[in-house]
C-alpha positions, -999 to 999 in steps of 0.1 A, spaced: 218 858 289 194 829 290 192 804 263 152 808 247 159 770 238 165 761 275 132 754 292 145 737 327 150 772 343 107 777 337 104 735 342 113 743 380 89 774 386 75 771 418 37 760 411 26 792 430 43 814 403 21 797 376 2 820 354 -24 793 350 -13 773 383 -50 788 395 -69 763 369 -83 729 376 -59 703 375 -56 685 341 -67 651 338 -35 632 341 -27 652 372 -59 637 386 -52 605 371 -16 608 384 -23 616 422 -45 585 420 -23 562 411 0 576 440 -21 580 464 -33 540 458 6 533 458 14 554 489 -18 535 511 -34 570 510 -70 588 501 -68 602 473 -70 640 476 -100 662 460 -106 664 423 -116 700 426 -74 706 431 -65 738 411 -27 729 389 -5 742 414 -21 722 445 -22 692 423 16 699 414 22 698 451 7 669 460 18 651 433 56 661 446 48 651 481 34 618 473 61 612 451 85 621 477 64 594 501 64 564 473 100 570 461 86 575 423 98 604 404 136 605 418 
């Protein structure tokens, strides 16, 4: 049985499966894929991003500038 006090098992939900992953991305998402985007020499994507896209871009760029690891 799962452990109610042990959130990493919902911390690694695909953003897809987000209830809310639908919504517009919060503001230190935004700020966030930003700052990576500057770092990684790229546009920065939309602001109209809904959570989940955000999430993924924010995991790709990190995979591109090394941060995050």
């Amino acid at each position: 049985m799962a452990d109610p006090q042990d959130v990493t098992e919902n911390a690694a939900k695909d953003p897809d499966d987000w209830t809310t992953g639908d919504e517009p991305m919060t503001g230190p998402q935004k700020s966030y894929l930003h700052t990576l985007a500057q770092q990684a020499g790229e546009e920065a994507p939309a602001d109209d991003l809904s959570k989940a896209d955000a999430s993924k871009a924010i995991d790709a760029l990190q995979e591109k500038t090394g941060r995050g690891q």
